[in-house]
N, C-alpha and C positions, 0 to 999 in steps of 0.2 A: 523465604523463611530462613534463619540461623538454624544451626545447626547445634546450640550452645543450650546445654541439658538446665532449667531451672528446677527449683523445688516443687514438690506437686505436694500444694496445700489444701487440696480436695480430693473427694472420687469423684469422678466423671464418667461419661463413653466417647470411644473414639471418638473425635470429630468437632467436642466440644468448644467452644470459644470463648471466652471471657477475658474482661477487663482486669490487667494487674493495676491496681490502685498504687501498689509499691513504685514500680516499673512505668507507670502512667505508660504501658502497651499492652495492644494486643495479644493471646497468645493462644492459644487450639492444643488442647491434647492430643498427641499421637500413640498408639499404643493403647494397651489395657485390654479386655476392660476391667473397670476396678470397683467393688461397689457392688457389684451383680452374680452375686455366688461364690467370690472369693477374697483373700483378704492379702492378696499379692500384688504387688503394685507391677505393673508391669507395661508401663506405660510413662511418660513426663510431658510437662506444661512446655512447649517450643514458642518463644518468641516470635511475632509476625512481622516482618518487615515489608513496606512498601516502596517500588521505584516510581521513582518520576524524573524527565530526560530533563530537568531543572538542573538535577546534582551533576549529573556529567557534563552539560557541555553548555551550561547558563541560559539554559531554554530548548525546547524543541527545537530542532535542527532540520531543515529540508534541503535535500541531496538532488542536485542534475544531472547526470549521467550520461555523454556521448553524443550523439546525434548529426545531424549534416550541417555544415558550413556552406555547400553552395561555392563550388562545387564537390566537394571532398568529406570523406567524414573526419570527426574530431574523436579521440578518445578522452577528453577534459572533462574532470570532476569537480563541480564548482559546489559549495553551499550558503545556506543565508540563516541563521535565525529566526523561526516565521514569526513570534514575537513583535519583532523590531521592524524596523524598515532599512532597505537600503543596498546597497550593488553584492552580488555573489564576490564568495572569496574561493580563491583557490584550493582545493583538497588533494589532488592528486590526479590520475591518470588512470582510465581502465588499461587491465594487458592486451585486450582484444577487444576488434571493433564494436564501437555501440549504439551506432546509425539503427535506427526501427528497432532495436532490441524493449526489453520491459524490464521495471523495477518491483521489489515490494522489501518488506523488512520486516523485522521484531524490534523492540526497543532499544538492540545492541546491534544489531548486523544488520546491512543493508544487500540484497541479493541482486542480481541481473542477467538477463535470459535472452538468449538467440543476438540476432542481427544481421547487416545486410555486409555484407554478401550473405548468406544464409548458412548459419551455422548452429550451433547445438550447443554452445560454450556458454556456463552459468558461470557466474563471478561473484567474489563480496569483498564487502569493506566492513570495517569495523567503523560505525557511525560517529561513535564520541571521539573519534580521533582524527588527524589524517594523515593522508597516503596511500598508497598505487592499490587498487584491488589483486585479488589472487583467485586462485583457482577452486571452484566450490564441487564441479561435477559436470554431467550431460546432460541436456533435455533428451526426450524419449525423440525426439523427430526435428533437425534443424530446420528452422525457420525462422522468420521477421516479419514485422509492426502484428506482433503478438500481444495481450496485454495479461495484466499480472491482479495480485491482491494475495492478502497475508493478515492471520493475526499472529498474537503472539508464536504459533508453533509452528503452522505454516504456510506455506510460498503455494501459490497457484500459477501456472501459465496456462492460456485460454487462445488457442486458433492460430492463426498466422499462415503465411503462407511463402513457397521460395517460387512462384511465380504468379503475378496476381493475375494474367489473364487466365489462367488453369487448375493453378495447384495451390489450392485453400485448403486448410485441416479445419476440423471440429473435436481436435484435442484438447483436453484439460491435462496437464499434468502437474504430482504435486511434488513439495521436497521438504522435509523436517530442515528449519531454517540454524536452529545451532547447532548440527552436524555438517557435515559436506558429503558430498554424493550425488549420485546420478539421479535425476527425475522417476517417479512411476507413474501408471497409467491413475487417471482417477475416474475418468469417464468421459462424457461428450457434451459439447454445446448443441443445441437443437437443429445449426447450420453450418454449413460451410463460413466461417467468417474471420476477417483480419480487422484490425485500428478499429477496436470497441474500449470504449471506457470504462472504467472499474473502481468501485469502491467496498469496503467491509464494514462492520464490527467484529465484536469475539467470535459470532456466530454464521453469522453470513456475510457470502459473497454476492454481490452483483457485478454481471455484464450488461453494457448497456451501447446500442448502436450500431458501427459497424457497416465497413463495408459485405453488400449492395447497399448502402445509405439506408439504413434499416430502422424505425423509432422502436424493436421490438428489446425489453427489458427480462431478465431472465435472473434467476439467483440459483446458488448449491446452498449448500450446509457446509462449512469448512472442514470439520473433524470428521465426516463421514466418506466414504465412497459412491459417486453416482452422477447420474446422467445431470444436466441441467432441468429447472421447471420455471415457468412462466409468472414476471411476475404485474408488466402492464406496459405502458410505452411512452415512450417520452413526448414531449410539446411536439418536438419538428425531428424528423426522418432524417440524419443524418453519420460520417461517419468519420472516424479520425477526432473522434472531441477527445477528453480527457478528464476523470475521474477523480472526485479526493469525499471526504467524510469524516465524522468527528461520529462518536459513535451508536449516534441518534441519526441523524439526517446523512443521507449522501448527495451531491451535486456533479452535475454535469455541464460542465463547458465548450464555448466553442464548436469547431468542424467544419464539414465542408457546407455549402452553404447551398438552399438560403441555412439559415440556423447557426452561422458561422462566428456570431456574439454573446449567442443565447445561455444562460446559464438554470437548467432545472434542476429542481432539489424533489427526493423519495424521503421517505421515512422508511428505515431500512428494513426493522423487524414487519411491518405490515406490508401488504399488496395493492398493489394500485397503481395508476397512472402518476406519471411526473406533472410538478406543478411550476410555471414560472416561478425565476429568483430575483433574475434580472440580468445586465449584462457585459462580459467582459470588456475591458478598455478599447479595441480593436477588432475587426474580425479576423480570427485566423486557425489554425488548424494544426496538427499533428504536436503538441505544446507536451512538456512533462508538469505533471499537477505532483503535490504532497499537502497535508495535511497536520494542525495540532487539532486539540480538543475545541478549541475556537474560533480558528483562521483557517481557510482554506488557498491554496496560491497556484496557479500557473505561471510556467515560464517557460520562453521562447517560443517558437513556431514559426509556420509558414504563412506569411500577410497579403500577394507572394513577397518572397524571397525569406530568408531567413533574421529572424529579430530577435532581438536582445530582451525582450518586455517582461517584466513578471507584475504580475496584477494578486491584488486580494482580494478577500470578502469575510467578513464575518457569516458564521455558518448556522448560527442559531435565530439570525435575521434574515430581511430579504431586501435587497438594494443591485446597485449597478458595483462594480468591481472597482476601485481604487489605484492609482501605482503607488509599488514595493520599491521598484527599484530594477536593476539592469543586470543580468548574466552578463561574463566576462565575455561574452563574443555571441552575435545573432546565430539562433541554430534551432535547425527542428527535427522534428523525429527522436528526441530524446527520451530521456527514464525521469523518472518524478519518483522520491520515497521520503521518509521522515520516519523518527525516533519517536513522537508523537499521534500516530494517525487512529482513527475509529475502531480499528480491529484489538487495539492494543489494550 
């Protein structure tokens, strides 16, 4: 919303909306009330403006972030237009490693959390732009191949762990995404668990998968504080797939296998078991996924070894996945975010 005072050509109560016919916009009284016991205006007509990640950066924008090369990890920020098709371009560089770390964003910042070696370091970038990430804050506990989700306000991290034959968390932690700062506690996942998948809308979050090669689905409430609750399970039992969502449906790709191609889709606000979509280009595993309101994408992963792939789907259909086009280098283990995703 502007912040730029127009005339108030009526009484209203706070809150109210209406059509300028003048203005051909939106605008909400704040203030007052006026009309209801007094004859004080005390209150103006604000103008409502709307974003959409069209005007910044000529379409939703999806960001990769980090991950392993085989042998070695990368800190390369590559991105693509999910729109369009065709090979990742250059963005920048994370400051610190982003092998098994996670992503998630707002429609202006894109965030990033933990990684291997196992650390506690959250980072951002400003999405419509680029260059190098910077320093945003701590996680409450370092760790890696932790996963993430975010609406517009904010940032979730969800398990992880700094040794996977012993030391798994069942952490949630969260972070107000346009400030910087350290993570707080927000509650628990039902399990010990690392490399689950994840998608949102405004309102909810889903976990889904997960090592032990888990099919069980789980969801929070974003704006709230608390435990995780149950919300059904997906086709096939596995763990390391990758998450995206427009903000009706969420889908699920990939992992380890069998299930390694497999792409299920939830309807996010209800409960239920996952329903086949159909299936990714490849079988492979540990891929960063992002999201607009009509395309869903992964890219890279482990086949084995490390690959270059990013594949689509249309999110409001259900088909086998398509190529987009090639990350500047094969890599898995990476972060997946976009300016356009379900939460948003």
């Amino acid at each position: 919303m502007t912040h730029q005072e127009l005339p108030s050509y009526d009484q209203a109560p706070a809150g109210a909306i209406r059509f300028n016919t003048d203005s051909r916009k939106l605008e909400v009284y704040c203030g007052g009330p006026v009309g209801f016991g007094t004859t004080t205006i005390t209150g103006a007509w604000y103008q409502i403006d709307s974003f959409t990640p069209d005007t910044a950066t000529g379409g939703t924008r999806g960001v990769f972030s980090g991950g392993n090369t085989t042998p070695g990890n990368t800190n390369t920020i590559d991105y693509v237009t999910i729109s369009t098709t065709g090979n990742a371009a250059d963005f920048g560089d994370l400051y610190s490693t982003g092998n098994a770390s996670s992503s998630c964003s707002s429609s202006t910042r894109g965030v990033t959390g933990g990684g291997f070696p196992a650390t506690n370091v959250i980072q951002y970038i400003t999405i419509s732009s680029t260059g190098n990430s910077q320093d945003f804050g701590d996680l409450t506990q370092a760790r890696y191949y932790l996963s993430s989700l975010s609406n517009a306000t904010r940032g979730l991290f969800g398990g992880g762990s700094i040794n996977p034959a012993g030391t798994v968390y069942n952490i949630i932690d969260y972070i107000t995404i346009a400030s910087t700062g350290d993570a707080r506690d927000f509650g628990d996942l039902s399990a010990l668990k690392y490399t689950m998948a994840t998608c949102s809308n405004s309102t909810r979050g889903i976990f889904a998968g997960g090592v032990t090669s888990t099919n069980v689905i789980e969801f929070i409430t974003i704006s709230t504080l608390g435990n995780i609750a149950d919300f059904g399970d997906l086709t096939v039992s596995r763990s390391s797939l990758a998450g995206c969502s427009n903000a009706i449906r969420g889908l699920f790709g990939g992992g380890s296998v069998p299930g390694g191609d497999v792409v299920d889709y939830i309807t996010i606000a209800s409960i239920g078991n996952a329903i086949d979509f159909g299936d990714l280009t490849q079988v492979r595993n540990n891929m960063g996924s992002c999201s607009s309101q009509t395309r869903g994408i992964w890219g890279g992963g482990y086949a084995p070894g490390a690959v270059n792939t990013i594949d689509y789907v249309n999110i409001s259909s259900t088909g086998d996945a398509v190529d987009f086009g090639d990350l500047s280098a094969g890599r898995d283990s990476l972060g997946g975010l976009s300016n356009g995703h379900g939460g948003l």
